[in-house]
N, C-alpha and C positions, 0 to 999 in steps of 0.2 A: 437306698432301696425304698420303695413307696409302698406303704402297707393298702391290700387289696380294697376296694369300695364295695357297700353293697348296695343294690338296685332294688325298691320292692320290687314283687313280680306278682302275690295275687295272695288272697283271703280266701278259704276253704270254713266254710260253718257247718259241721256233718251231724245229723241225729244219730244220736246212738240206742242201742238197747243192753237191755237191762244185761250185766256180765256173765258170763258164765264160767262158774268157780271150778274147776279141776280139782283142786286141794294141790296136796305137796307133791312133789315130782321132784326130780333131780335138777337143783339149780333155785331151788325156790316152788313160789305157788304158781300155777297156772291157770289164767282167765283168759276169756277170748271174750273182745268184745264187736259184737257185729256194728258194721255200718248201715243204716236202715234208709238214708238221704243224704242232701240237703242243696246245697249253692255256691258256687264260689267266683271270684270276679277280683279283676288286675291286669294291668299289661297288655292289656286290648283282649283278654278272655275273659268272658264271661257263661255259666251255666250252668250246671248240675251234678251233684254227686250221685252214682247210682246207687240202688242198695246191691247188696252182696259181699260188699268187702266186711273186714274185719282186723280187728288191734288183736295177736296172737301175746300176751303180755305176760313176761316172767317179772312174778313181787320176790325177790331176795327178801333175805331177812332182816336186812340190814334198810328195808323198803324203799331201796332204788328199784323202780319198775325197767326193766327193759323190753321196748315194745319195736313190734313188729307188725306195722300195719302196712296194709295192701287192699286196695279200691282202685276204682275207673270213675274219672271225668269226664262228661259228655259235655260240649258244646253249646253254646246257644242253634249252633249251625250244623252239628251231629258230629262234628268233631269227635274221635274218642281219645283220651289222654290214663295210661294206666301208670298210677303211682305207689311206688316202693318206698316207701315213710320209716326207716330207722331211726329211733331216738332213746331217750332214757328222759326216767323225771320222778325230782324225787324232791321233798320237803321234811319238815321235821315230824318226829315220831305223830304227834295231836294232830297236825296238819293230814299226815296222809291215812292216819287211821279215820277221819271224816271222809277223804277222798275214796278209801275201799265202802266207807258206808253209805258211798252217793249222797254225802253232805254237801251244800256248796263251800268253798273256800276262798280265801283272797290269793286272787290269781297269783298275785307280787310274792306271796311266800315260798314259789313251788319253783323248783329249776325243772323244766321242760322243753329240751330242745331236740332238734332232729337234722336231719341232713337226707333229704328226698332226692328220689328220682324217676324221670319221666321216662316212658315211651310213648310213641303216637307215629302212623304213618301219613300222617300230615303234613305235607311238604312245608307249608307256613308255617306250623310247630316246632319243625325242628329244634330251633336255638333250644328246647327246653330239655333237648339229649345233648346239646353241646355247651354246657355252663353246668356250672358248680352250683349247690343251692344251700341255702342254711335256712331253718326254719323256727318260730316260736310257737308256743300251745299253750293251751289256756280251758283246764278242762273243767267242765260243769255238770250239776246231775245227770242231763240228759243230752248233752252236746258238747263239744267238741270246736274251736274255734284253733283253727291253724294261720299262721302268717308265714310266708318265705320269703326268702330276699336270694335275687343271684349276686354272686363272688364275681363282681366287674374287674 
């Protein structure tokens, strides 16, 4: 049996704004963090994150975040592409207590991965509802660096 390959597929750079803290809720603490921008490009796509989306994100206590982001990709060519971004991401206690205080950190310390997915009624887009996707992240004060690769 021959273990799956992965293909990049594309780099997503989103501005983000500043969080917005809920407090405790059941399950942990609740922030939503809006998507305000940015750019992405790979795989013969290339263009725009719009604002509006948002990372809906439960911090456990234990400060695994489990996130729930959701945004739209527009085209260089109007293309629109809506993404479903499940993931988790978590580092050690010093690491992610800078990470709630919008410190930067070294990316390499933080497990942040996700597993996305696409719609779009773009006929040339398709393959990106027919493939599997796995994702890396890489979070910064104010932005947001995503990479994905598809499951070949």
């Amino acid at each position: 049996m021959t273990a799956p390959q992965l293909e990049f597929a594309l780099e997503i750079r989103a501005q983000l704004g500043v969080p917005l803290d809920l407090g405790p809720v059941p399950g942990g603490r609740r922030r939503i963090v809006q998507i305000l921008g940015g750019t992405f490009e790979g795989s013969g796509l290339k263009g725009r994150v719009l604002p509006g989306g948002a990372d809906w994100q439960i911090v456990r206590a234990d400060g695994l975040a489990e996130l729930d982001t959701r945004y739209t990709l527009e085209t260089d060519d109007g293309k629109l592409i809506y993404v479903q971004n499940p993931g988790i991401r978590h580092a050690p206690p010093d690491v992610t207590a800078k990470l709630m205080a919008g410190q930067p950190v070294d990316p390499s310390l933080v497990y942040f991965r996700s597993a996305p997915r696409f719609e779009t009624s773009a006929p040339e887009l398709a393959w990106l509802m027919r493939s599997i996707f796995v994702g890396t992240g890489e979070r910064h004060p104010a932005d947001v660096v995503l990479r994905f690769w598809k499951l070949a």
